[in-house]
Structure formats: C-alpha cells, structure tokens
C-alpha positions as CSV (number, residue, x, y, z in Angstrom):
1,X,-14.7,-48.5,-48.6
2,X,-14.7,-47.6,-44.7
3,X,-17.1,-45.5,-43.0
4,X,-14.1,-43.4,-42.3
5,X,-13.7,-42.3,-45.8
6,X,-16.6,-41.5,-46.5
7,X,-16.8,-39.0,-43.5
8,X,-13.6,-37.7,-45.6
9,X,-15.5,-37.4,-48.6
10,X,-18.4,-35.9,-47.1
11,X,-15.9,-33.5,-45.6
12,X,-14.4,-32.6,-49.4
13,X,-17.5,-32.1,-50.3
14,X,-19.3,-29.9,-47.9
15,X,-16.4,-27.9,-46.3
16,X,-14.0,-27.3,-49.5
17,X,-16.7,-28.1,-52.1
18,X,-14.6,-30.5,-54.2
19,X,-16.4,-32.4,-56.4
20,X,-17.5,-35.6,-55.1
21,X,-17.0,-37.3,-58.7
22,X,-13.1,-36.7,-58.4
23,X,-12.8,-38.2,-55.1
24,X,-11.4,-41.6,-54.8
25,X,-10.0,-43.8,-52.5
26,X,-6.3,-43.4,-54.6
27,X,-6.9,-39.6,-55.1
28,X,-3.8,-37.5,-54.0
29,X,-4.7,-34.1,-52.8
30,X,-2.7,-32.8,-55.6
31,X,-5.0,-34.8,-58.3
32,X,-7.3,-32.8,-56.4
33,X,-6.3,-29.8,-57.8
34,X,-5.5,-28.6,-53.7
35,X,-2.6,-26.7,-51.9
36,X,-0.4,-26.6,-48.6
37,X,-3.2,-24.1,-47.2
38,X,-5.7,-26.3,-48.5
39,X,-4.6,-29.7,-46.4
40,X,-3.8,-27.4,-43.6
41,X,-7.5,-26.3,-43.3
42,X,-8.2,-29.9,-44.1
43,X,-6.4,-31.2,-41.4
44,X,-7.6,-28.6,-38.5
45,X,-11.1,-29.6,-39.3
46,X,-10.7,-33.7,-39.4
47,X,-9.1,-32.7,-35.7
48,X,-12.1,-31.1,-34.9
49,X,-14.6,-33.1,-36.3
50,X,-13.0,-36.4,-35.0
51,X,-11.3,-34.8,-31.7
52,X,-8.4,-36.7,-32.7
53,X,-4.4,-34.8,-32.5
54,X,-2.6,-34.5,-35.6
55,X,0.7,-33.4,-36.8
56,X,1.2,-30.4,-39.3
57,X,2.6,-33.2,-41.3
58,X,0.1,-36.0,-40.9
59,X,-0.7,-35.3,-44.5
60,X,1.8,-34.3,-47.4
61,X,-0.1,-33.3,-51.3
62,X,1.2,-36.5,-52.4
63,X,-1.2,-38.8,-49.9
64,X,-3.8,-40.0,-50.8
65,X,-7.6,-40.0,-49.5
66,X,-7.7,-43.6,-48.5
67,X,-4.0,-43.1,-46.7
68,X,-5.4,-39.8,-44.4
69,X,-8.4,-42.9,-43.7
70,X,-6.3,-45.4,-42.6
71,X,-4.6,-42.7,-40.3
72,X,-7.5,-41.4,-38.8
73,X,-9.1,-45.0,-38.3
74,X,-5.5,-45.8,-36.4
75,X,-5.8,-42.4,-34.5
76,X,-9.5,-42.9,-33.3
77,X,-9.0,-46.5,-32.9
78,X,-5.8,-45.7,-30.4
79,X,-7.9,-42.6,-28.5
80,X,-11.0,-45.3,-27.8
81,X,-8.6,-47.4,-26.0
C-alpha cells in the first residue's frame, strides 16, 4: 500500500473518525457508511492538507480509497514538477 493511502487513512480516522478496521484499499465511501457532505468535507481537507486543487467531483460515493490515492499521488506528482 502507498504512503499516500495511508495519509488517507490517517485522515478517515482522525478527522471523520471512521473506523480504521473498515478501511481498505477497495473501500467505496458508500461501504463506508458516508454521504455527499461527507466527501465534500473530505475532499476540502485532502486540498488542504496536500495543497493540491481538486474538483467538486474528483470523488463520487462509488470511488474507492485506493482510487482518491492514485489521484492524489497523480495530482502531487504533477504540482512537484
């Protein structure tokens, strides 16, 4: 698993309180029992923490943990250059 997901996980964890047992790498956000609202949130504080521009739609309830990743790691990757 990349270093990237688990800053996501940590993330899940500390700033939603999901429970870290739940979270996989093929976990949607709707297995995760969370909302619109909720990935909004999510996604406001990924930009933050990784200074890193997303869309409102980055992230739909059906993605899963290890796809918001691979986006992130292709987003900081493209920033660094």
């Amino acid at each position: 698993m990349s270093g990237m997901y688990e800053k996501l996980v940590d993330i899940l964890v500390d700033h939603f309180a999901v429970d870290r047992g739940k979270i996989t790498l093929d976990a949607t956000f709707e297995e995760l029992k969370m909302d619109s609202l909720f990935l909004v949130e999510f996604l406001l504080v990924i930009q933050s923490e990784f200074d890193v521009k997303l869309d409102d739609d980055a992230a739909t309830l059906t993605d899963t943990i290890g796809h918001v990743a691979a986006l992130l790691e292709d987003r900081t990757k493209a920033t660094a250059q």
